[in-house]
C-alpha positions in Angstrom: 0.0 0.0 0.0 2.8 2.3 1.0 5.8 3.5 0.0 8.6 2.6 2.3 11.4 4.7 1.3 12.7 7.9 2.2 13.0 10.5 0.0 15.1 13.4 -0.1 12.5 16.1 -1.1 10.9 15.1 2.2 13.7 16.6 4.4 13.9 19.7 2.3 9.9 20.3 2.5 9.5 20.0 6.2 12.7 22.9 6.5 10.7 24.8 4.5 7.1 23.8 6.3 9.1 24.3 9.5 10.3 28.1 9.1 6.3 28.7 7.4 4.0 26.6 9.4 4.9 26.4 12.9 1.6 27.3 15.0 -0.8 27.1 11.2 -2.8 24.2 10.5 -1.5 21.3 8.3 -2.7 18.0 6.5 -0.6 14.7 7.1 -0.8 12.7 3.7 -0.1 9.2 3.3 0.4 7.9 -0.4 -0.7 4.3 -1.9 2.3 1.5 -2.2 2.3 -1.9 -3.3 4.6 -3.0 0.0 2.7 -2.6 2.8 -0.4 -5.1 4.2 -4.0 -3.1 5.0 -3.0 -4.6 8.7 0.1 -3.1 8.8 -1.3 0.6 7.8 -4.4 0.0 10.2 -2.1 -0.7 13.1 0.0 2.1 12.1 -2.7 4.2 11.8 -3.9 3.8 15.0 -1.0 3.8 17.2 0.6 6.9 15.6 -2.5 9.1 15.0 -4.7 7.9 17.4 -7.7 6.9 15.4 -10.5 4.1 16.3 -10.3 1.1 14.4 -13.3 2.0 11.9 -11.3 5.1 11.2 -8.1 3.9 10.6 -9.6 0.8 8.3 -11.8 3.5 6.6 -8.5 5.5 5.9 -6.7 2.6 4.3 -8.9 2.1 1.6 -9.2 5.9 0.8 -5.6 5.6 0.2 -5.4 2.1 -1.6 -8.3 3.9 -4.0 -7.7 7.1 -4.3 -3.9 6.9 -4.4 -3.9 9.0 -0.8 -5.2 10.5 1.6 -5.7 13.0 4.6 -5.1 10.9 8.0 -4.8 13.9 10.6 -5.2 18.0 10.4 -3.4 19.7 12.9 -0.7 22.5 13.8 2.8 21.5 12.0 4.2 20.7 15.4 1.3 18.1 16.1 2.0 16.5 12.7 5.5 15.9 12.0 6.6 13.7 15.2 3.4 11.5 13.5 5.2 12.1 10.2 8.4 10.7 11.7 7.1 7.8 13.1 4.7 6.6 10.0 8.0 6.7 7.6 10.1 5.2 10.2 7.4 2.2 9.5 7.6 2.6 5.9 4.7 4.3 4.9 5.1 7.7 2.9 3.5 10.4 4.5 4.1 14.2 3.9 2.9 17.5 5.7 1.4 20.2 3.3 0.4 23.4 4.8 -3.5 24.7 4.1 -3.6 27.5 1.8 -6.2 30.3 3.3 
């Protein structure tokens, strides 16, 4: 489902998020791969961001779908310790700041 490696424009987007975003509300993406099980996101879904169960299954398959999706909105400094710990378990999640 996800993708498990780590790439370079993520580190460079977060500096940039970091310096921008700090305090404004952000979305945490997760994209589609073909490596990880629907268990494995679920889990990871729910101890990382905290959601129920029905949540983090329903989440799953919006990303397997749809190619991604929104898992959590919060400030930038909620999000990216979640963002760290979801790649560290080799799913592929970014932060993107909401434009106003």
């Amino acid at each position: 489902m996800f993708n498990s490696s780590n790439q370079p424009w993520q580190s460079i987007e977060d500096d940039v998020l970091l310096e921008e975003s700090v305090g404004e509300i952000c979305e945490l993406l997760v994209y589609n791969d073909d490596y990880n099980t629907f268990d494995w996101v679920i889990e990871c879904f729910i101890d990382v961001c905290k959601h129920s169960p029905e949540q983090a299954e329903q989440l799953s398959l919006l990303v397997h779908f749809k190619g991604k999706a929104i898992v959590k909105t919060a400030p930038f400094d909620v999000l990216h310790p979640m963002k760290d710990a979801l790649c560290e378990r080799g799913l592929s999640a970014v932060i993107e700041g909401i434009k106003v």
